[in-house]
MMTF fields as JSON, N, C-alpha, C and O atoms, coordinates in Angstrom:
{
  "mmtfVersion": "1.0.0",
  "mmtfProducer": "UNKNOWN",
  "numBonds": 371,
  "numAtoms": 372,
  "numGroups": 93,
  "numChains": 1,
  "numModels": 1,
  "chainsPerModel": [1],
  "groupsPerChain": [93],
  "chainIdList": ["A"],
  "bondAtomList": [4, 2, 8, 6, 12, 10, 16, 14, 20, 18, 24, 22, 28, 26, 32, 30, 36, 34, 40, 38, 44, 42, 48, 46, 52, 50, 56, 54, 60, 58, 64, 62, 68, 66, 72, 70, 76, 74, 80, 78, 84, 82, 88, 86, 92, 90, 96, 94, 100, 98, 104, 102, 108, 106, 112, 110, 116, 114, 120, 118, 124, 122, 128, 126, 132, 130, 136, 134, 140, 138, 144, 142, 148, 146, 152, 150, 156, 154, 160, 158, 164, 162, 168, 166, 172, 170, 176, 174, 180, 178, 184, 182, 188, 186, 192, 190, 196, 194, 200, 198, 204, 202, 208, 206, 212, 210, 216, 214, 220, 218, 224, 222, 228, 226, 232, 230, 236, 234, 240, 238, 244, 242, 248, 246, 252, 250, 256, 254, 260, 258, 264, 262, 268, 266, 272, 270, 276, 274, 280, 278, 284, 282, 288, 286, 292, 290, 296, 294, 300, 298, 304, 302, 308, 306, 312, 310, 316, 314, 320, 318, 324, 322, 328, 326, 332, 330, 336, 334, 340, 338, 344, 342, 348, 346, 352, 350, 356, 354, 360, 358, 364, 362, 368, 366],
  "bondOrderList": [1, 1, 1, 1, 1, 1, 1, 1, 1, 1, 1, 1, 1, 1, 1, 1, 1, 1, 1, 1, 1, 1, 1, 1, 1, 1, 1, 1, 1, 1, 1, 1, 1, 1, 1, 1, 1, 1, 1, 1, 1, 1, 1, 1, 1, 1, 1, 1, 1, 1, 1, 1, 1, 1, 1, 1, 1, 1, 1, 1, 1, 1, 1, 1, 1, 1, 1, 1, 1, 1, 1, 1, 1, 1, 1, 1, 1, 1, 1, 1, 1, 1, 1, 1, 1, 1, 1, 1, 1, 1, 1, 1],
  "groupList": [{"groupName": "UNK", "atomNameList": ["N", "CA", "C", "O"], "elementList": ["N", "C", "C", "O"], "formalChargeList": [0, 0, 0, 0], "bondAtomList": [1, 0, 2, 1, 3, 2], "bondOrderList": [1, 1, 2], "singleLetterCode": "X", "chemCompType": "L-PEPTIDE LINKING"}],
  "groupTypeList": [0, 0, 0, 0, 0, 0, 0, 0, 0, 0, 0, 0, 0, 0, 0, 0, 0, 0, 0, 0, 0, 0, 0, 0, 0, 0, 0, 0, 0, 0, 0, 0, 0, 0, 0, 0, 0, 0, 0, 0, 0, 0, 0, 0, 0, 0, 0, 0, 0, 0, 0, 0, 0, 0, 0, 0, 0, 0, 0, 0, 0, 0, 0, 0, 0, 0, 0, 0, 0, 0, 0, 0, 0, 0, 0, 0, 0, 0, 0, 0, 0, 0, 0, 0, 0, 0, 0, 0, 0, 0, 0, 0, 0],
  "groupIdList": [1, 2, 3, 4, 5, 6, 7, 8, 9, 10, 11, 12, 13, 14, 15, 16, 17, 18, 19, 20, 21, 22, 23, 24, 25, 26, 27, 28, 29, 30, 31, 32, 33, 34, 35, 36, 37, 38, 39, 40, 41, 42, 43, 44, 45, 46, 47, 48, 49, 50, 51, 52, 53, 54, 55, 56, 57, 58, 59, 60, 61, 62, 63, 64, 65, 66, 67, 68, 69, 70, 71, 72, 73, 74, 75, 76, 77, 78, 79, 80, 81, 82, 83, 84, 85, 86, 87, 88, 89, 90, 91, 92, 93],
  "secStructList": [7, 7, 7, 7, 7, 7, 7, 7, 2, 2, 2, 2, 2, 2, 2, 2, 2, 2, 2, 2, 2, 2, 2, 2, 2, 2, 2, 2, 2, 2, 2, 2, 2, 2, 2, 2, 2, 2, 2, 2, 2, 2, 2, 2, 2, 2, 2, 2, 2, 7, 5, 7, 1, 1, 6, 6, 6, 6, 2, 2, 2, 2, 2, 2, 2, 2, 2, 2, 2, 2, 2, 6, 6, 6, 2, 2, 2, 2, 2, 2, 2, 2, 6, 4, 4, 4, 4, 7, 5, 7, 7, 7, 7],
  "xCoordList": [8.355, 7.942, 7.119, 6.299, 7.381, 6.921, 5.624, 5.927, 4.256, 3.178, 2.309, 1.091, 3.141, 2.325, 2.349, 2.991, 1.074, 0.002, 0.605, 0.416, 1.401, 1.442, 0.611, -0.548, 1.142, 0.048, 1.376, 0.944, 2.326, 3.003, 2.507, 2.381, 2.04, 1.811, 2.578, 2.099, 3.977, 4.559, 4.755, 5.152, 4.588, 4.84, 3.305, 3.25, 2.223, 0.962, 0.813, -0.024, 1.523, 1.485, 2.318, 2.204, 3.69, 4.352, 3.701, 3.561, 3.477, 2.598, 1.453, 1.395, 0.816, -0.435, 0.229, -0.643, 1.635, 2.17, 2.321, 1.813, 3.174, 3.561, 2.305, 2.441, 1.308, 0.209, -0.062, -0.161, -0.203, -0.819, 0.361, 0.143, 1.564, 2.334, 2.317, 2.764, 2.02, 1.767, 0.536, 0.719, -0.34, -1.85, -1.641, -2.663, -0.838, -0.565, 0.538, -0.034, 1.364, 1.752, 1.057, 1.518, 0.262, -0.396, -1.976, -2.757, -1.878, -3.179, -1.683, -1.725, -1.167, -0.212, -0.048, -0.298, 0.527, 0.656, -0.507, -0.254, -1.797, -2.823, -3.306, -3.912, -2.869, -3.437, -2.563, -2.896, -1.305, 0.04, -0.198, 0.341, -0.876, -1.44, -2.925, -3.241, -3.347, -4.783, -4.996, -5.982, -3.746, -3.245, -2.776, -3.3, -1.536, -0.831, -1.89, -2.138, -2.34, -3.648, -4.742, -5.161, -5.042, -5.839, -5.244, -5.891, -3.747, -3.087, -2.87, -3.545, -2.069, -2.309, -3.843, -3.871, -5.131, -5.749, -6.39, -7.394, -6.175, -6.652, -5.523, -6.101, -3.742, -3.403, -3.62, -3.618, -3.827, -4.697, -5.511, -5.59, -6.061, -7.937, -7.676, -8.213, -6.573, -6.572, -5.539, -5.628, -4.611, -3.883, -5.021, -5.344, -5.495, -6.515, -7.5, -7.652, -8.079, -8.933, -8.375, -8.79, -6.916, -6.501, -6.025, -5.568, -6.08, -5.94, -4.155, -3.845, -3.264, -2.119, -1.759, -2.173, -0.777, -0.439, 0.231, 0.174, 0.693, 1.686, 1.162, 1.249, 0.666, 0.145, 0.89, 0.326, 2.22, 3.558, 3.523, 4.663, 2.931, 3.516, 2.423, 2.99, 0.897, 0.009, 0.533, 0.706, 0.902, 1.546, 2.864, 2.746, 3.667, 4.308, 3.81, 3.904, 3.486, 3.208, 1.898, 1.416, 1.384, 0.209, 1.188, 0.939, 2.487, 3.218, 3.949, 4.021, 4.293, 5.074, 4.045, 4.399, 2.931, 2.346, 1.282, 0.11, 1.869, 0.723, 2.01, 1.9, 3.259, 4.334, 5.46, 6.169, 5.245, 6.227, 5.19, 6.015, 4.152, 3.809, 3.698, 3.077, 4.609, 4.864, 6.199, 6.561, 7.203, 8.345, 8.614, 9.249, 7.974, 8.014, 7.289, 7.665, 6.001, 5.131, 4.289, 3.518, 4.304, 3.424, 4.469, 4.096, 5.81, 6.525, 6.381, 6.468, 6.088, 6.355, 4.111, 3.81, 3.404, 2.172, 2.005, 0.967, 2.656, 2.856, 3.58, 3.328, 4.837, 5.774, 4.226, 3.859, 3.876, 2.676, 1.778, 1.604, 1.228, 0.106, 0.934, 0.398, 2.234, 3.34, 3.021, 2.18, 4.062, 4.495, 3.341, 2.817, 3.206, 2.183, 1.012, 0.461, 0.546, -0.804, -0.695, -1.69, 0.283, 0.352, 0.507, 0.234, 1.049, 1.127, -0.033, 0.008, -1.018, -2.016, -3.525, -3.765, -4.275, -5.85, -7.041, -6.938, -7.804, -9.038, -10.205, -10.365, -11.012, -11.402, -12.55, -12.695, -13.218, -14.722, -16.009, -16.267, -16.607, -17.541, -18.809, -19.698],
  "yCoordList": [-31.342, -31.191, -32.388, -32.889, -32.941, -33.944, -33.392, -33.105, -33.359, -33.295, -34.134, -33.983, -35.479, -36.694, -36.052, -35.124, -37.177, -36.69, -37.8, -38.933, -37.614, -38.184, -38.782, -38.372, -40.258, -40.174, -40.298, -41.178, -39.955, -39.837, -39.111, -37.923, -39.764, -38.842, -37.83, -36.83, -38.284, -37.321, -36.029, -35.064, -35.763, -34.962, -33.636, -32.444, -34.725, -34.109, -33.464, -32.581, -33.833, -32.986, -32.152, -31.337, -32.182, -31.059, -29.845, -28.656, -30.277, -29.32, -28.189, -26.959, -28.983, -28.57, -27.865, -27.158, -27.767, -27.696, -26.064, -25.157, -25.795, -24.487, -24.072, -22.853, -24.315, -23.664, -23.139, -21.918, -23.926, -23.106, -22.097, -20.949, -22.527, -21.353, -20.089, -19.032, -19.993, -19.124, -18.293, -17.131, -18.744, -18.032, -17.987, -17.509, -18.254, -17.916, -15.973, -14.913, -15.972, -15.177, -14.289, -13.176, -14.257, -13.57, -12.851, -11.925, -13.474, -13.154, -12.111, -10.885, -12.398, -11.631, -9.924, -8.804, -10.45, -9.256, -8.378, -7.178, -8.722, -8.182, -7.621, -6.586, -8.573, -7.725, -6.375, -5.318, -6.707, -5.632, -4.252, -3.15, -4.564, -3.292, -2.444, -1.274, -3.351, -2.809, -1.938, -1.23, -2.128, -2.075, -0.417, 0.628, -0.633, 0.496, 1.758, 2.751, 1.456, 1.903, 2.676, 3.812, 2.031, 2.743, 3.785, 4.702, 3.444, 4.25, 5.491, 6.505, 5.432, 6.46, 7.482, 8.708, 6.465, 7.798, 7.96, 8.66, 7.537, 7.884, 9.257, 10.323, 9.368, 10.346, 11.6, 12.762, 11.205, 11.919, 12.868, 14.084, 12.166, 12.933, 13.438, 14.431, 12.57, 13.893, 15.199, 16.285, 14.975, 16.501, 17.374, 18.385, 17.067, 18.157, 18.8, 20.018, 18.233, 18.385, 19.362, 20.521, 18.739, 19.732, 21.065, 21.416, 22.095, 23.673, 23.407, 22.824, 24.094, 23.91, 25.347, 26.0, 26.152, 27.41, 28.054, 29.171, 27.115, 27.851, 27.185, 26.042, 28.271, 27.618, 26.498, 25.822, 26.629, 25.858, 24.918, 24.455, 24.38, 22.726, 22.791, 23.104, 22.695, 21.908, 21.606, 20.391, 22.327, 22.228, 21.048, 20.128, 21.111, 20.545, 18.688, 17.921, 18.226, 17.429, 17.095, 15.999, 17.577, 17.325, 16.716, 15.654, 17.572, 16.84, 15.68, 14.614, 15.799, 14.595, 13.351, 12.294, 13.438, 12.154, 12.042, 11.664, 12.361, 12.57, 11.78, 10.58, 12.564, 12.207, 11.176, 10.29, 11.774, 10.291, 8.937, 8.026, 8.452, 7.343, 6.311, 5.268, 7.168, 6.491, 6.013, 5.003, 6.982, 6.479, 5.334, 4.282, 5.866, 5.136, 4.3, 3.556, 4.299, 3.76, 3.893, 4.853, 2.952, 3.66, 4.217, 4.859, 4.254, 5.298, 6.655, 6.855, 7.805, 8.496, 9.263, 10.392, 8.432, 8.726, 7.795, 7.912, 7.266, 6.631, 7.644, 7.937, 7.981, 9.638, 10.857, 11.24, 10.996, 12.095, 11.728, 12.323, 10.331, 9.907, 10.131, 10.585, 9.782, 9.838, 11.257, 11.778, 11.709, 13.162, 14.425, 14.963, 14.644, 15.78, 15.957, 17.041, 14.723, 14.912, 15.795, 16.459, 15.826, 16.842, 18.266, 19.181, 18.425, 20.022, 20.507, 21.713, 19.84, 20.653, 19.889, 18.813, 21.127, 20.736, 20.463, 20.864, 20.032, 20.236, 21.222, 21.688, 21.302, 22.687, 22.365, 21.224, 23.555, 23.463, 23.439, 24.108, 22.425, 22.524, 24.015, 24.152],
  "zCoordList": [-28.797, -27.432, -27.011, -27.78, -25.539, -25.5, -24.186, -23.028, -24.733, -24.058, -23.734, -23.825, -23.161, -22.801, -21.463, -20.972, -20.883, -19.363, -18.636, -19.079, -17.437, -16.058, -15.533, -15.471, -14.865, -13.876, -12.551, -11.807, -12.156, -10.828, -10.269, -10.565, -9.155, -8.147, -7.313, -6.777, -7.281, -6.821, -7.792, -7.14, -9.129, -9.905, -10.003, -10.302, -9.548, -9.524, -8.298, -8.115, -7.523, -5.83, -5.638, -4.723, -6.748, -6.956, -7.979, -7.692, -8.791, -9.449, -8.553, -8.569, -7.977, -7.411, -6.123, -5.616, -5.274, -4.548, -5.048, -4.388, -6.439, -6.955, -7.346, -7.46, -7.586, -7.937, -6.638, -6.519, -5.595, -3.748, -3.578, -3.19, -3.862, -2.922, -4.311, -3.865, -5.448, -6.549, -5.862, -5.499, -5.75, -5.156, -3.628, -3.136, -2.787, -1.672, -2.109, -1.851, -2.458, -2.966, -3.549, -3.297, -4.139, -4.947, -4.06, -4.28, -3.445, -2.289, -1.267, -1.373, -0.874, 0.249, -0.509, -0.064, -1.925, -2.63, -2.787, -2.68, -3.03, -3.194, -1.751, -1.476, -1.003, 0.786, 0.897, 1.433, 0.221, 0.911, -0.265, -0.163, -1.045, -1.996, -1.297, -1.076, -1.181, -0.782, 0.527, 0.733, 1.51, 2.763, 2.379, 2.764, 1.435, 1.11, 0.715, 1.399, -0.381, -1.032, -0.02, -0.24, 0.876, 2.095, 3.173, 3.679, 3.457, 4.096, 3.077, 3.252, 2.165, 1.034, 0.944, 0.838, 1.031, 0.854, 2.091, 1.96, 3.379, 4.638, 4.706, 4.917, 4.526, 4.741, 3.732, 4.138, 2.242, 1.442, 2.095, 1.925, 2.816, 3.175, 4.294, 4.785, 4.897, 6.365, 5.887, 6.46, 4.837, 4.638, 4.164, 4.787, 3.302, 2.656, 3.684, 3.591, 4.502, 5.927, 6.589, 6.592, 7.484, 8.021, 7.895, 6.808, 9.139, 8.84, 9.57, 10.609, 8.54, 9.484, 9.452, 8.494, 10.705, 11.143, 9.59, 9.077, 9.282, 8.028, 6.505, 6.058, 6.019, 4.654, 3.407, 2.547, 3.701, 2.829, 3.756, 3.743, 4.518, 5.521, 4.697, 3.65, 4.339, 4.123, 2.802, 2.707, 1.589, 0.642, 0.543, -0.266, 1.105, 1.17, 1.68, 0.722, 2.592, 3.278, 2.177, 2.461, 1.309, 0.157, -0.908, -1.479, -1.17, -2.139, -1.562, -2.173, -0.823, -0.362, -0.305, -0.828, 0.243, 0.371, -1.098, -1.127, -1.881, -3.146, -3.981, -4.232, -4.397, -5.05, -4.469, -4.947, -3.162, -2.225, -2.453, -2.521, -2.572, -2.329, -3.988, -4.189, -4.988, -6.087, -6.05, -6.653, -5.097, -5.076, -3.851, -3.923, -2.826, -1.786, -1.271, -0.365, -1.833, -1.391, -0.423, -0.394, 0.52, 2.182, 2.784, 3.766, 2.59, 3.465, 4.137, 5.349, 2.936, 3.337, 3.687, 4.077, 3.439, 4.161, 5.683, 6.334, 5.956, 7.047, 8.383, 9.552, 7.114, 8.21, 8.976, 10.087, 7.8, 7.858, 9.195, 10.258, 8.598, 10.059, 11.426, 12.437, 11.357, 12.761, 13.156, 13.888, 12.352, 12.239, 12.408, 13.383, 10.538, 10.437, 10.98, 11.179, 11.27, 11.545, 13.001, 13.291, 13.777, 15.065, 14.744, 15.522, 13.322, 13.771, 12.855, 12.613, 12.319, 11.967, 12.787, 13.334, 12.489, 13.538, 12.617, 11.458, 12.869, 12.104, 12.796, 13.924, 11.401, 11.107, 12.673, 13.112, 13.281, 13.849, 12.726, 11.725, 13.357, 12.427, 12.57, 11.729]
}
């Protein structure tokens, strides 16, 4: 293996080129988790909260956004914020 040190500059600005767009990437990925991650437990916290008319929607809509967001990700707690969150109320304090 040949591990002699460069001095081209064009090879050092390519280098340093895949290193920015590596940590550009890697920062996007980490925003698009952290993003997901919060939507996940904002709809978390509002199923459990809410009182809904029929005791099996809260059940249901608990599994789905508990077990859907391993398969799907923010999909299907995203449906919920649309969707569920209208047919149930929160409690009076």
């Amino acid at each position: 293996m040949d591990y002699t040190y460069t001095t081209d500059p064009a090879a050092a600005a390519a280098g340093t080129a895949a290193v920015g767009v590596f940590a550009g990437v890697m920062i996007f990925v980490w925003i698009l988790a952290i993003a997901t991650f919060v939507v996940w437990l904002w709809a978390l916290i509002d199923v459990i909260r809410r009182n809904f008319t029929n005791p099996s929607d809260k059940t249901l809509w608990l599994i789905l956004v508990v077990v859907g967001a391993f398969f799907l990700g923010p999909i299907l707690p995203i449906v919920y914020l649309i969707v569920g969150r209208k047919k149930g109320t929160l409690p009076t304090k």
